[in-house]
Phi, psi and omega in degrees: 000170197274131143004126160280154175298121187313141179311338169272325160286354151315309198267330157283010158262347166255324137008244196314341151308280230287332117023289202275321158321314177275336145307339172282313164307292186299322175294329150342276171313339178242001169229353186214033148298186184279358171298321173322308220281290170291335122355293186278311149349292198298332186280032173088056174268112070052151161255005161293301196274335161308316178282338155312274187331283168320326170289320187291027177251335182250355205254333200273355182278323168315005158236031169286296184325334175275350141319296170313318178273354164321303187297350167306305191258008160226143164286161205313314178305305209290331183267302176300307174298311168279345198284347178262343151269348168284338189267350174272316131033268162312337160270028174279342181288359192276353189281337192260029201270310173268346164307291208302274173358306194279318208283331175099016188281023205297355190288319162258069171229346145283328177309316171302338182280324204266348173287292162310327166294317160317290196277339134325323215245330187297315186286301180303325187270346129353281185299341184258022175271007171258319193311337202260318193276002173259333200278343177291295194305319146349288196267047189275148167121169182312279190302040189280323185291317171305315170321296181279001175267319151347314225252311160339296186312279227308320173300340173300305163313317197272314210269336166290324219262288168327295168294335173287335173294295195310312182297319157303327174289321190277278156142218177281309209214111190251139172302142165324309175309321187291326182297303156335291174308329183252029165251296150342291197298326173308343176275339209247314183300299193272008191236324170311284185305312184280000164274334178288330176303339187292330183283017198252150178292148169202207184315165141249211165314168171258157186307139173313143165054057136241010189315160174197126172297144159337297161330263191313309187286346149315315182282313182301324190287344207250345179278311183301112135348301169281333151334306194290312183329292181329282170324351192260306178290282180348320192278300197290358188243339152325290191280335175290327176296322191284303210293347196277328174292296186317315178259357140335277166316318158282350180252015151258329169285311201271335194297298223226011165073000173342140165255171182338284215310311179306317174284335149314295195281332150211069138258318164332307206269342170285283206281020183270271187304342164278359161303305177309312192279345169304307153324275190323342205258343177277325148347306235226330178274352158276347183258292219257349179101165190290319221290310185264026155277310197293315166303332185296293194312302185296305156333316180265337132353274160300358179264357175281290189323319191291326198283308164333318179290319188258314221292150217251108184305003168288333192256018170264356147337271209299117184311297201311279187310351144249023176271338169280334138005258189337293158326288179289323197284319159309324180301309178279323161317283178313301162358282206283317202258343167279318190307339185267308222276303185309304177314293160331324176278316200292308180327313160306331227246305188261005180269334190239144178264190234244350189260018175276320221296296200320297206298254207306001167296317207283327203270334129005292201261335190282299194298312171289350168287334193275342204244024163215357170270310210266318169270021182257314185273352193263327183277357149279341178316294198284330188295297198291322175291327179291331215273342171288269165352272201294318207087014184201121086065288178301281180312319199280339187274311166341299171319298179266006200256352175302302191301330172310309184289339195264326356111297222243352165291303157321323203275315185275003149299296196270024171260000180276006194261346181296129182296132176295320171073343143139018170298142176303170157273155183344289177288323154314331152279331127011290180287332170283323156340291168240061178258083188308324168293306175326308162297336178278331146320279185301314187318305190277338179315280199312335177295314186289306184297337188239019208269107161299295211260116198300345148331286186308317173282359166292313154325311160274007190279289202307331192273317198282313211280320171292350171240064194290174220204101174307321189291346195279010215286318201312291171318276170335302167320307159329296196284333168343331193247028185303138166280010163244131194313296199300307201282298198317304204311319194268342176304297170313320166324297186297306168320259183337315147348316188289165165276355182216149196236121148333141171327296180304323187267294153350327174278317181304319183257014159303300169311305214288292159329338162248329165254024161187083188274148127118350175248263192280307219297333182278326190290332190301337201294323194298315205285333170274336158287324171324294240233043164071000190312071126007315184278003169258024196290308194312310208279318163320308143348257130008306177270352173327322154270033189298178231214317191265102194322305204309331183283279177337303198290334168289325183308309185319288188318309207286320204267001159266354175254008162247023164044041179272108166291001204285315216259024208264301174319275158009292151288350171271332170296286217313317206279312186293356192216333173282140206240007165307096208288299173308312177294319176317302183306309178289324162308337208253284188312319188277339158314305189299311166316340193261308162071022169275137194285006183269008196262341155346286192301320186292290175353299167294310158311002139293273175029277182283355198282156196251144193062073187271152179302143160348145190021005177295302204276309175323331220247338161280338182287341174275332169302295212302341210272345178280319168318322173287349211044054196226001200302326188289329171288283187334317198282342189270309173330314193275332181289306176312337170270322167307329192289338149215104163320344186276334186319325242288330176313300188254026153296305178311295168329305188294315179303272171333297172324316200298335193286299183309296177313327191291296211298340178300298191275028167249341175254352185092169171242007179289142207260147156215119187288309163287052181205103213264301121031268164309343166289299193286001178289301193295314182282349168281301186342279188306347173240009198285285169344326205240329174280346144329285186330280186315310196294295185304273185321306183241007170058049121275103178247029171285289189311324185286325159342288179288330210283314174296317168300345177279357203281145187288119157017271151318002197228314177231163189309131197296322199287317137034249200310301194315271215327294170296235202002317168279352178243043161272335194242004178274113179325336171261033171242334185307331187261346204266131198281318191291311203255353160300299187292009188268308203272327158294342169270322194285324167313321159315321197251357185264334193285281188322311189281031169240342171283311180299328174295342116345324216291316165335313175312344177329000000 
């Protein structure tokens, strides 16, 4: 293969592709679209000679080997670009159609018909042992699916669009000539398009001594398992797809008396949906993968063949309801089986490697001609013998389209045997289906790939981090590794964010923690203790002592929420010795994570210490109330005494009161005395307020002291009690108000769970 192409000329070579495509479409649509088709109809076609016709479009791939053998002396461009102006080319005798007719020649204007089409088809499968290895060389890069689905649209599009022009021109009762003009223009189209292909760059010829007979790449294609696998499937959904479309048209016209213009006008609603699966599928297939799009795709097939099969020909009286019929069953029909045949390639595409491509391309395309010839010719065969048999129409299309649907059952059996290619499974692409956050992911992805400015992917980084997205994990990585500071730090943000961090993504912020302390490094530690990594404990371990505080200080937090007690002592030096006000802060939180009740005692020696750094003592009163287990109470009560400090009285006050009532209403207010248990309950109750009081009010914590040392045993940790209790009575405590309301609220919080452990006592 040829060197790839620089990113500017790539993009002006898919330009001029995707150019060449909406011209390559419309000549499609006006000479071998279903205007043939209905061409021939109109002169007295047979669904013998419709399937005849149809078959020679699969029949033409059996002349992909002379294309192949071309590519020895000419290149891929050179071969493609004339064999596609020789194949428009190649429809003029169907122009002499109306010539024969005046002549009185009516015997040959079908032979003329089917004679152009022959040499249509004839030329294209020439031209296309070049098509795969060029539309690959195009769609090199991380987007080759979006990409080559890309190409799907535009032709979906030019061709929905096209045919809706055609249904208008034909109208109810359209002359022979007008179908002639409009093969012509098809002809003018397709002559446009094969002159353009020569400016587009590609492959060149292939190298000496890599030729390989049919033969052979078949016996290569038949060793590989997923291959042979592939090609099995390829061929059933080949042949259940052409025959299920192709005669669409004809179960419309003979079932239901349709005229041109109607069958035209939904073929429009056909070529709607395959625009739509074309999107979906260009959206959607570089993040969740080919393989369950492709299930996707074969589902919705089958859910066309049942509608066709059950729908009741009594309700085709009624205008409306069939036209609305009709409308969906082309729409959804197209949907499921050209969206599996587009999808199929791309699968194919990444399933075979590129120095591959010509060879398995040709047996690709050989195997769907022989599987879309032999069931295009045997179901007009059979359509036209059943429908002589029953005498009705209905039943003979009914009949074949069950064995189809029977058929598209088999396929979605043997698709679990298909290699994944690193695709999500079935239900989990489901589930992104219809995930709006999943989709909305992919949505800011595709925006992020095509994003120049390092604002805008900070911004959109940022989008990813409020809606995190497993799928968003690839891209965050990417962007991870940005030379702008702002795009890593929100990569990393986003990361840390998902619920689950990948394999990749865990060595990435391992990696991210050894090369680049003092920026990114800390957040990756706060993202691996978040989300449990155990393997990053050692290197966590090792940074505790980074040089980078910030860094220290996250290592800290994390290996306490990953409950390594090993590092515990380490922190407790840190917290005790160190004079980094941040690094402090972060010690005092991984202690309060560790929740051991001897980490009390250090605690308070901050405390005591004189001139502690900014918010270092809020970050212990809140460490001990998480160590008391009271923090989730403790925290709204405590932000509210900051907001006025003068409150602390009668914050305190509200708390005792509050106890004595839960104890009220749960014992009542009468003492029973004979229950000693409930005597000492009752009687802690009636003095917890007048020891409050005394604590708050009058800096006397002698009652509130003692009142905690009485506390039953069994309700708290034996290390506990003593600790409070001496620092309700130590003199450099007496005044500070923040650690007074901790401990009246936690006497508080001992009291209600000594009532519920009672309450059975009643």
């Amino acid at each position: 293969m040829a060197a790839a192409l620089s990113p500017y000329r790539l993009g002006k070579a898919r330009d001029l592709y995707n150019l060449f495509n909406v011209f390559n479409s419309l000549s499609w649509t006006f000479m071998v679209g279903n205007i043939i088709v209905l061409f021939a109809m109109r002169l007295g076609a047979s669904s013998t000679f419709i399937g005849t016709m149809s078959a020679v479009l699969y029949l033409a791939f059996f002349f992909l080997p002379l294309g192949k053998l071309l590519a020895r002396r000419f290149s891929m461009i050179a071969i493609f670009s004339t064999a596609w102006t020789c194949r428009a080319l190649g429809m003029i005798p169907v122009l002499f159609v109306p010539l024969v007719m005046v002549i009185g020649r009516n015997d040959l204007a079908l032979p003329l018909i089917l004679l152009g089409v022959t040499l249509f088809h004839v030329c294209r499968g020439i031209g296309m042992a070049a098509n795969n290895p060029i539309l690959s060389f195009l769609a090199s890069g991380p987007d080759r699916g979006s990409y080559m689905t890309q190409i799907q649209v535009i032709n979906s599009a030019v061709g929905m669009f096209s045919g809706f022009a055609i249904a208008m021109l034909l109208g109810r009762d359209p002359p022979l000539l007008l179908y002639v003009f409009i093969i012509a223009g098809g002809i003018t189209f397709g002559v446009i398009a094969g002159l353009m292909m020569k400016k587009i760059p590609g492959p060149p010829m292939e190298a000496e001594g890599k030729h390989k007979g049919l033969i052979e790449v078949f016996r290569e294609a038949w060793a590989d398992p997923s291959i042979r696998n592939f090609i099995f499937i390829l061929f059933l959904v080949a042949l259940v797809s052409g025959v299920s479309r192709i005669f669409l048209v004809v179960y419309a016209r003979e079932v239901f008396a349709q005229n041109d213009g109607m069958v035209s006008l939904f073929s429009v609603f056909g070529g709607l949906g395959v625009l739509m699966v074309g999107l979906a599928i260009k959206f959607l297939v570089d993040r969740i993968g080919a393989k369950p799009i492709f299930s996707f795709c074969i589902i919705i097939g089958f859910v066309s063949l049942i509608m066709l099969i059950v729908f009741p020909v009594s309700m085709a009286d009624n205008f409306t309801t069939l036209t609305l019929y009709l409308a969906l069953l082309f729409f959804i029909m197209n949907f499921g089986w050209l969206g599996s045949e587009g999808v199929m390639n791309t699968y194919f595409m990444g399933l075979v490697p590129s120095e591959k491509m010509m060879d398995m391309g040709i047996l690709y395309f050989f195997c769907f001609g022989v599987a879309g010839a032999a069931g295009s010719m045997l179901g007009g065969v059979f359509l036209d013998g059943a429908t002589a048999l029953t005498g009705s129409p209905v039943v003979s299309f009914r009949i074949l389209y069950i064995v189809l649907a029977l058929t598209s059952a088999g396929i979605l059996l043997l698709m679990r045997r298909l290699v994944p290619l690193g695709a999500l499974p079935f239900m989990g692409a489901l589930e992104v289906m219809f995930s709006y956050r999943d989709l909305r992911a992919i949505r800011v992805l595709d925006k992020l790939n095509r994003s120049s400015d390092s604002m805008e992917e900070t911004a959109l980084i940022e989008e990813l981090y409020n809606a995190p997205s497993q799928l968003a994990t690839q891209g965050l990585l990417v962007r991870a590794r940005s030379p702008r500071f702002s795009v890593r730090m929100e990569s990393i943000r986003a990361i840390s964010a998902l619920e689950i961090l990948s394999n990749d993504a865990e060595r990435a912020l391992m990696d991210d923690m050894i090369n680049n302390p003092y920026t990114t490094a800390y957040y990756s530690a706060r993202a691996l203790g978040n989300h449990g990594v155990f393997s990053a404990i050692p290197l966590l371990r090792e940074l505790v002592f980074s040089d980078d505080y910030m860094l220290a200080g996250e290592s800290m937090i994390a290996l306490a929420k990953l409950r390594d007690t090993g590092i515990y002592q380490q922190v407790e030096q840190i917290v005790r010795e160190n004079r980094n006000p941040r690094l402090k802060i972060a010690g005092v939180e991984a202690l309060a994570i560790f929740g051991a009740p001897e980490s009390i005692n250090l605690l308070m020696e901050i405390l005591r210490s004189d001139d502690p750094p900014p918010y270092l003592l809020d970050e212990v009163i809140l460490s001990m109330s998480s160590i008391l287990d009271i923090q989730s109470e403790f925290y709204p009560l405590y932000i509210r005494y900051l907001a006025d400090e003068s409150l602390v009285s009668a914050l305190a006050a509200d708390e005792a009161e509050a106890a004595y009532e839960f104890y009220r209403s749960i014992h009542g207010r009468k003492r029973n005395e004979s229950k000693p248990n409930l005597k000492a309950l009752a009687e802690a109750a009636a003095s917890l307020q007048g020891a409050v009081s005394d604590y708050v009010v009058q800096s006397d914590g002698t009652a509130l002291s003692k009142w905690i040392l009485d506390i039953n045993p069994d309700l708290v940790h034996g290390e506990i009690q003593p600790i409070l209790a001496e620092a309700i009575l130590a003199p450099e405590f007496i005044s500070f108000a923040p650690l007074k309301l901790l401990l009246v609220h936690w006497s508080a919080h001992e009291l209600r769970l000594w009532t519920n452990r009672l309450r059975g006592e009643r």
